[in-house]
N, C-alpha and C positions, 0 to 999 in steps of 0.2 A: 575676517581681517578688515577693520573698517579704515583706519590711517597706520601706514606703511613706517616701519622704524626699520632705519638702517645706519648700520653702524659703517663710518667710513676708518681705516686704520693707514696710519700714516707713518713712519718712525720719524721724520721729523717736522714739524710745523714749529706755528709761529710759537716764540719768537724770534726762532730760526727763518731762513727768508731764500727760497729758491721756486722754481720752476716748478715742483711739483706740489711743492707747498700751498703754491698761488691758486695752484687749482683744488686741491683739495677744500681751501676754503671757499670758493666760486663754487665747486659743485655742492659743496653742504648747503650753503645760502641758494642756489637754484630751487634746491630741491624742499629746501624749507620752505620758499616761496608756491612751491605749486601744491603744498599742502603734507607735506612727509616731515617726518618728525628724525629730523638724521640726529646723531652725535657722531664726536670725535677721537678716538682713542690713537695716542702718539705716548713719543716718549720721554720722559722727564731726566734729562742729563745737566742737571743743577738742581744742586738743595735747595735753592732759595726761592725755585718757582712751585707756585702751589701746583697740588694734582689734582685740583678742581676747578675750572674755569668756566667763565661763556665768553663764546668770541661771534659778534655778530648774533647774538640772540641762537649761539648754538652750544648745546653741553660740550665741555674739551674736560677730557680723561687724563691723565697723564699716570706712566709706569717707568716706576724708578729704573734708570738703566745708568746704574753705580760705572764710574770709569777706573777699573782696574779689566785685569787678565780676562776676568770669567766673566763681564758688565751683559757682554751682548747675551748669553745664555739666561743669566739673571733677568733679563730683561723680556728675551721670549716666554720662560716659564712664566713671568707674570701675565703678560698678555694673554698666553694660552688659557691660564687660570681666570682674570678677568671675565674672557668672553664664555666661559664653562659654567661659571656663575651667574651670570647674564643671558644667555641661550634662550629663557623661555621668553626674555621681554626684545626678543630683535629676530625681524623678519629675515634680514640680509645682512651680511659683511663683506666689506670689498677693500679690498686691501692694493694701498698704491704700490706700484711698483713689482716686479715679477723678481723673488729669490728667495733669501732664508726664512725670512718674515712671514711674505706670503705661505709657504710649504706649513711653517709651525702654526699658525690659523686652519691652513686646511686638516691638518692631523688633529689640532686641537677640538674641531667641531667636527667631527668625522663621526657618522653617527646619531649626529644630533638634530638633524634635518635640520640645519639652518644653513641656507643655500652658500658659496664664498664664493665672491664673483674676482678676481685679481685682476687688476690694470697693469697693463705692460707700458711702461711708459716711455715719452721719450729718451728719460735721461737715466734709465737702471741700467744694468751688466748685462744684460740681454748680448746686445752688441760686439761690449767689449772684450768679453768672456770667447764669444765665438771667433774673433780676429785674432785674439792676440795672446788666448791662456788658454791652452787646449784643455779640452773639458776630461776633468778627472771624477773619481767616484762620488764625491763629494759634492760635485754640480751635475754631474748627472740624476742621482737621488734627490737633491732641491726641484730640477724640470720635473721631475718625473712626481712629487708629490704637488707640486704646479698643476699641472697637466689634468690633477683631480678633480679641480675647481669647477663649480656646478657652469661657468660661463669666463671666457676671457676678455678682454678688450685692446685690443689694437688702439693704439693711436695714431696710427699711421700705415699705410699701406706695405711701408719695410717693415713695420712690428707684423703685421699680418703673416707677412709671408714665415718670417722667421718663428714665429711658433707656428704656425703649421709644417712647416720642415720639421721642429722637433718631437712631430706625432699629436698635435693635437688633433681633435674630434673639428673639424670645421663647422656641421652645424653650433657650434658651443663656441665659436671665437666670432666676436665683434667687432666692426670697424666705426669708432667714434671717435671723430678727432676734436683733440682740446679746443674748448671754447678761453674767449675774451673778452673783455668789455670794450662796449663803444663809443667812444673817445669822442670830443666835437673837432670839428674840423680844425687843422692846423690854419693857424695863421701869423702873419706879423705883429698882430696885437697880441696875441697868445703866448706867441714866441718871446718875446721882451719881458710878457709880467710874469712867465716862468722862470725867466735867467736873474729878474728882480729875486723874484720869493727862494730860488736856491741859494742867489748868492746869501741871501739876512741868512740863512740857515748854516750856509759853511762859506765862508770866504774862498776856501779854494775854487770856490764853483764861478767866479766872478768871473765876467768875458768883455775882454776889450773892445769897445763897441762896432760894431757890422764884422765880428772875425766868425769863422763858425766856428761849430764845434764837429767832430766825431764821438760818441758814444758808443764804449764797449760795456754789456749788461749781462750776467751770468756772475757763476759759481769762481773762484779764483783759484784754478788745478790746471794742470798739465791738458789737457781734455783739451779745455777750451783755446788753448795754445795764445793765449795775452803777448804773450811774449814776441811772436810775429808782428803785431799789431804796434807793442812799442820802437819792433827794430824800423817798423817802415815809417815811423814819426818820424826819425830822423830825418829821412829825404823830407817826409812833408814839411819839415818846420825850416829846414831851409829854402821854398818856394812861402811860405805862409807862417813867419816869426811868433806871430801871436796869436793863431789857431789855437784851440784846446783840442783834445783826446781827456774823455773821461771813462775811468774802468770804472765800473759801480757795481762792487761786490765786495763777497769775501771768501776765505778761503786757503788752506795750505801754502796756495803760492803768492801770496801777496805779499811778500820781506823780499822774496826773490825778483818779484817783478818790480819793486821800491830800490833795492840794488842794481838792476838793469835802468830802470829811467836817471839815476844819480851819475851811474858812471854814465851812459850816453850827456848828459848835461840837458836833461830835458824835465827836470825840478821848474813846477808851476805850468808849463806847455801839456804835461800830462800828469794827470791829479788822480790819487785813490782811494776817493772819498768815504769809501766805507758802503752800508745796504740801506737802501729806501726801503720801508714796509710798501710803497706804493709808485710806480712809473710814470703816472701821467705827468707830471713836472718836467721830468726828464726827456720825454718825449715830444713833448711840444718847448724845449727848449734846445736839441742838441738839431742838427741838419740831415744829419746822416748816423745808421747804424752800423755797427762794424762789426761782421760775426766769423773769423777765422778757424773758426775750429775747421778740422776735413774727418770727424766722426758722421756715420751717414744716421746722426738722430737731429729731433725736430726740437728747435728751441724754442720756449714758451715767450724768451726776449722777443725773437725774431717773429713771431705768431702778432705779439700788443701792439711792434713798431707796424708792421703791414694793416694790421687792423686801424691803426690811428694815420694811415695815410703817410708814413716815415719811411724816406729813400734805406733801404739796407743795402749792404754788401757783402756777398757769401763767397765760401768758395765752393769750387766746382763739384767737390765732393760732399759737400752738406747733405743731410736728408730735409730737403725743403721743395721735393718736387710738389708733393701734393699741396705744397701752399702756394709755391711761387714758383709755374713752370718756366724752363729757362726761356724760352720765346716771349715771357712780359717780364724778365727782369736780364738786361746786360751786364750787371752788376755782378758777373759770375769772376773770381778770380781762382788761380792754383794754390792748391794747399799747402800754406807752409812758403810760402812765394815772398818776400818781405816788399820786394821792388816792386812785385805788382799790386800787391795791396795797396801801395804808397799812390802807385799811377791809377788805381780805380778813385781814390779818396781825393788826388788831387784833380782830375776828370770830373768829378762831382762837384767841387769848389768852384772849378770855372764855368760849369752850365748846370748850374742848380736848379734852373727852372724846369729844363730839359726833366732830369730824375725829378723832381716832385711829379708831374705830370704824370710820367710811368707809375708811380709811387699811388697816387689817385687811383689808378685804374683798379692798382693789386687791391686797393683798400677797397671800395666796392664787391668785390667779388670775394673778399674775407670775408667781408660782414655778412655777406647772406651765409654762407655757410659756413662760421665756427663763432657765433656769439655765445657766450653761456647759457643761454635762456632754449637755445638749441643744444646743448651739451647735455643741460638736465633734466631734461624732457627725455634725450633718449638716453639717459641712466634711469632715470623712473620706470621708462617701458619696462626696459629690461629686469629691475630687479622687481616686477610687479609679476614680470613673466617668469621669473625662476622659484619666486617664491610661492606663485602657485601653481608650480610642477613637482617643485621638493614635499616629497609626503615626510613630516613630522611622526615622531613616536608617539602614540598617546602620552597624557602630561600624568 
């Protein structure tokens, strides 16, 4: 095996846009980078996008996944079928996300010695499965065909724990937490020619000059609880008139959360501008990040702002120990708290200089340990390490 081909599978990438997306194509480009010849296999839920692409100088696969009744089935038997056809030209497949997807990869190359490594991510049903939908046969059979995967991946020391409670092999679970990129340092000069180049982009993005901003960054669902976020704009915009609040996403709840800022009367103070392919604009132009959700998973938002040196604000229930223990960030609020949210955000308005300083420290100590370049280096190990444990059938 002279250069490594690994297949990464995704069900949604670009030109979809979320948290795991972001990494899937960081770690195909890592890994391109250190000499491995990855592609992409995701899923195609529009006719009008091809099912061949390159993105970044990497192959993207696409597998029709028709939107009626049976789509998602349709959609697994092709992937199944794909990589069954494929098998002899791919060392590894590793598949985002720990659930139905995952299970039909491992059944589908079952057999075939071609090792399936599954990432447990921050943002799959892992979690929410286990809090709030008691597991019935149907999820139990998905962990349990999981479970088979030649190696797991944590991303987080809660993902850890929680597949090894559900029997996995611990030698075979991994703990590699998502990487970012590194960002130049914020500044005042930064700050301004980002608020320039968003505003030419969308007008709603335009800020009355020296007001800050807040930034909420994620998927737009019930999860992430936006809706907190807007109820405690209300206080803040009566201390700070011409403040922004930007959601920047999309998602199920975005009509709902466009009904809630109308009836509060906070049309233009809070904007829902839709999904950037890319954050660093956003980040070196909003002052603070605002992450309410109280799910104890790790958001990829919260990972870029800390990395780029940007004050956040969590609440006490986040899973963000392993990025930001609460001893260097005070920014911890109650989940689901609207008033306190509003007193952490306005707290931050009047001693900004205070949280950036904090905000510095966390960014240092990200950077050494979750860049990309560290991400892919230890996914290479690893599927260099599986693939030459997995004994193959004669061809």
């Amino acid at each position: 095996m002279n250069v490594l081909c690994p297949v990464l599978v995704s069900r949604r990438f670009w030109p979809q846009v979320g948290g795991a997306e972001t990494v899937t194509a960081a770690l195909a480009c890592g890994l391109r980078d250190l000499g491995l010849r990855p592609q992409i296999v995701t899923a195609s839920q529009d006719a009008t996008w091809p099912l061949e692409v390159t993105c970044r100088d990497v192959p993207v696969h696409r597998i029709w996944y028709p939107r009626f009744r049976w789509g998602r089935t349709r959609y697994l038997i092709g992937l199944s079928r794909f990589l069954r056809q494929r098998q002899h030209a791919i060392d590894v497949v590793c598949v985002s996300r720990w659930g139905e997807e995952a299970g039909a990869v491992v059944n589908a190359l079952a057999g075939s010695g071609v090792p399936v490594v599954v990432r447990a991510e921050p943002d799959d049903a892992l979690v929410v499965d286990r809090q709030r939908v008691p597991r019935g046969r149907a999820g139990r059979s998905r962990d349990s065909r999981c479970l088979q995967a030649a190696a797991i991946v944590a991303t987080t020391t809660a993902r850890q724990t929680e597949v090894l409670e559900l029997g996995a092999d611990p030698r075979r679970v991994f703990l590699i937490p998502n990487g970012v990129p590194a960002l130049a340092a914020r500044s005042a000069e930064r700050k301004a020619a980002a608020r320039r180049a968003l505003a030419e982009v969308n007008d709603d993005l335009r800020v009355p000059l020296g007001q800050p901003v807040a930034l909420c960054l994620g998927r737009l669902d019930r999860v992430n609880q936006w809706d907190v976020a807007v109820a405690a704009w209300q206080t803040v915009a009566e201390r700070w008139p011409f403040a922004r609040l930007w959601i920047v996403g999309d998602g199920p709840e975005r009509e709902n959360l466009y009904r809630q800022v109308r009836a509060a009367d906070l049309l233009g103070r809070v904007v829902l501008p839709g999904t950037f392919d890319a954050p660093d604009d956003l980040l070196f132009a909003a002052d603070v990040l605002v992450a309410p959700t109280t799910y104890p998973k790790e958001s990829v938002a919260v990972v870029e702002a800390a990395a780029a040196g940007m004050p956040v604000i969590l609440t006490a229930e986040s899973g963000h120990a392993d990025l930001i223990p609460p001893d260097l960030s005070g920014a911890r609020v109650p989940g689901g708290d609207a008033r306190a949210l509003a007193a952490a955000v306005l707290q931050h308005f009047q001693d900004r200089e205070a949280a950036e300083a904090a905000a510095r420290t966390i960014r240092d100590r990200v950077r050494v340990t979750r860049s990309w370049r560290t991400m892919a280096a230890a996914h290479a190990k690893l599927f260099r390490h599986v693939a030459v444990a997995t004994v193959r059938p004669a061809r």
